[in-house]
C-alpha positions as CSV (number, residue, x, y, z in Angstrom):
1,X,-28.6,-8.2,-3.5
2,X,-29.7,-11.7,-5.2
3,X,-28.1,-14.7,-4.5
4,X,-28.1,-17.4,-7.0
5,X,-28.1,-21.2,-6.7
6,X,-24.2,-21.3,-7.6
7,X,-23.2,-18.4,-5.7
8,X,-21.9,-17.8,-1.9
9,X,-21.8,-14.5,0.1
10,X,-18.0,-14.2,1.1
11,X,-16.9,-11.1,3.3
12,X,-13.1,-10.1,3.3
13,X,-11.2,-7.7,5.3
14,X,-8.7,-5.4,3.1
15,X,-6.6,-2.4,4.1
16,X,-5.6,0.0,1.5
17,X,-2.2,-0.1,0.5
18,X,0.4,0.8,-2.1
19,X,0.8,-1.1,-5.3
20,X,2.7,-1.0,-8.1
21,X,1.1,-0.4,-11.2
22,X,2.2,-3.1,-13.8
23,X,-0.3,-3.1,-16.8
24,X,-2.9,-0.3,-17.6
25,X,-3.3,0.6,-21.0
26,X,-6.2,-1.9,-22.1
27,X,-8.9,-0.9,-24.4
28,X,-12.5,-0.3,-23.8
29,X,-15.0,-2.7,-25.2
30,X,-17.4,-1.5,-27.5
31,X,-21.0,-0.8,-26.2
32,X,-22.7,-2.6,-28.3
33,X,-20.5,-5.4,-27.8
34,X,-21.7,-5.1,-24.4
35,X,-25.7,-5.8,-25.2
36,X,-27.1,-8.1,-22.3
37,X,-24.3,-8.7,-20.7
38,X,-23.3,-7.0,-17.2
39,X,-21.0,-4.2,-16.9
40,X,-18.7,-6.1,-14.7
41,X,-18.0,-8.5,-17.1
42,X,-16.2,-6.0,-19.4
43,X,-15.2,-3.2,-16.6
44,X,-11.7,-2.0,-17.1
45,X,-9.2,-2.6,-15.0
46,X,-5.6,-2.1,-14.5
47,X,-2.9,-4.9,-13.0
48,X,-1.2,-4.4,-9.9
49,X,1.0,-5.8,-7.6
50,X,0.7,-4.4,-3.5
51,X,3.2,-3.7,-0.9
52,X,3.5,-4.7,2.3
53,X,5.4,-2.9,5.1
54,X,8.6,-4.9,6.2
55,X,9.7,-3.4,9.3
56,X,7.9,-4.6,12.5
57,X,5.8,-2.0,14.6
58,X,2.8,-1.8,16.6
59,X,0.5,-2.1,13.3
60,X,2.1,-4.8,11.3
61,X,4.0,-7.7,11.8
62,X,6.6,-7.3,9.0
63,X,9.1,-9.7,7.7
64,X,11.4,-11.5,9.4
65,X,15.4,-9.7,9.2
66,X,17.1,-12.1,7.4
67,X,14.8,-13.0,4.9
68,X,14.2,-9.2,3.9
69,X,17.9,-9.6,3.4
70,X,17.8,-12.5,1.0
71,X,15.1,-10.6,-0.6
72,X,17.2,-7.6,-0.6
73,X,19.9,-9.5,-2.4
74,X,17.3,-10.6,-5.5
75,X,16.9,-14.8,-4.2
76,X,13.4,-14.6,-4.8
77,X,11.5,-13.9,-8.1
78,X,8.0,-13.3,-6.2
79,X,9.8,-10.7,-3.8
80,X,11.1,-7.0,-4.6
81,X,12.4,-4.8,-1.5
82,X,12.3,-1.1,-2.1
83,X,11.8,2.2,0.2
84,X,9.2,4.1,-1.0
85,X,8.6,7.8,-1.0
86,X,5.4,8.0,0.9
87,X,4.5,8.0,4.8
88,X,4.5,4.6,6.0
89,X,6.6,1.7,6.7
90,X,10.7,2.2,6.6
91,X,11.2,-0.6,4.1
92,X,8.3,-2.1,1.9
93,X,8.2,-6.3,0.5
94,X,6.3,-6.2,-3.2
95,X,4.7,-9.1,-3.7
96,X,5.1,-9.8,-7.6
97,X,2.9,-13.2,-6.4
98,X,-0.4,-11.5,-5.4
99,X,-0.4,-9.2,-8.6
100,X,-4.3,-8.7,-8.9
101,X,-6.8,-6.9,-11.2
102,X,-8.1,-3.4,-9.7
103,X,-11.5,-1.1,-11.4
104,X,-10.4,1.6,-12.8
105,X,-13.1,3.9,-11.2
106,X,-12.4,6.6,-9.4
107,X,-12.8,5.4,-6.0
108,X,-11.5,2.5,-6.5
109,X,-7.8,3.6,-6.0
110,X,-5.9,7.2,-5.6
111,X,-2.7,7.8,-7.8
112,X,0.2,8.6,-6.5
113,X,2.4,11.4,-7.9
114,X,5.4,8.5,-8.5
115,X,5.9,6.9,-11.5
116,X,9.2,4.0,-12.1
117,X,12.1,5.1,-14.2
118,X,12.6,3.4,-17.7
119,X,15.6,1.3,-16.3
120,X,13.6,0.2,-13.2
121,X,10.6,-0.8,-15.3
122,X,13.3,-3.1,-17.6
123,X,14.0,-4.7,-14.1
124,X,10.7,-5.2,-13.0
125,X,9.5,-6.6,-16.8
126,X,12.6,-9.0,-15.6
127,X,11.6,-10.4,-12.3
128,X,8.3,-10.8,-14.0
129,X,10.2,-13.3,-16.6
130,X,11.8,-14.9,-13.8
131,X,9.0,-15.4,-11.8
132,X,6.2,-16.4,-14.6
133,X,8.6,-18.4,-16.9
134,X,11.2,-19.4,-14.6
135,X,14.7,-17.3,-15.5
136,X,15.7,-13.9,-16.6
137,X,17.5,-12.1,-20.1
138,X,20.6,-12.7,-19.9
139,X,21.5,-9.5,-20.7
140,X,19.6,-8.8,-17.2
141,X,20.6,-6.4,-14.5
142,X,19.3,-8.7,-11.7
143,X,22.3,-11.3,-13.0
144,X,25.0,-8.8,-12.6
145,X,23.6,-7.9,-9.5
146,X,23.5,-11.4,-8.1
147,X,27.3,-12.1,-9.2
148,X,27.9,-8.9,-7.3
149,X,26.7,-10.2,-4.2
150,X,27.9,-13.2,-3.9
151,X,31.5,-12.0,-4.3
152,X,30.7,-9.6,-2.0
153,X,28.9,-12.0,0.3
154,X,29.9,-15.4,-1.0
């Protein structure tokens, strides 16, 4: 592979990993739009955002108890705790902050036979507000949940 004057070999280690699929439906560009140019710079892709196992064990380090907690009770826009339905991890962190573009070829990533409900996408499209613009609807679920909390847990 050629390496250009502006350009720098980087290596990265990844594990594969469950993500939530937030945007998807983007439409191809035109071939003949595509004349000289390479493929990569018009590839589709799809917008995710990963999860990361919360519970320590033997391959993972986790989070830290009490601040899955304050996640748990909705103090962090970046954050979202959830239990998934797959093998793996007891409790899972998704990281709304590392949302990232993945190629939409096939081997690129292997669907998962889960999809959100219509209510939990309305919550997610919420925390996205919150984290991006800085405050949620406030006809938002994540504001009735807070107030439930802290009388619950003052």
């Amino acid at each position: 592979m050629a390496l250009h004057d502006d350009e720098l070999w980087a290596a990265y280690r990844a594990k594969k990993r469950p993500c939530l699929v937030l945007g998807s439906a983007v439409p191809a560009v035109d071939n003949k739009l595509r004349w000289g140019m390479p493929k990569k710079s018009t590839a589709p892709t799809v917008i995710v955002a990963p999860y990361y196992g919360s519970d320590h064990d033997g391959t993972r380090a986790g989070y830290n108890p009490e601040l899955v907690e304050r996640i748990r009770h909705a103090e962090y826009p970046q954050f979202f705790w959830d239990k998934l339905p797959i093998f793996g991890p007891k409790e899972s962190i998704l990281r709304l902050d590392h949302i990232q573009p993945v190629g939409t070829h096939y081997n690129s990533y292997e669907l998962a036979k889960y999809k959100l409900s219509k209510n939990a996408m309305e919550l997610m499209d919420d925390l996205l507000q919150w984290l991006i613009w800085g405050g949620v609807p406030a006809d938002s679920l994540i504001l009735d949940y807070r107030k439930q909390i802290e009388s619950t847990f003052g």
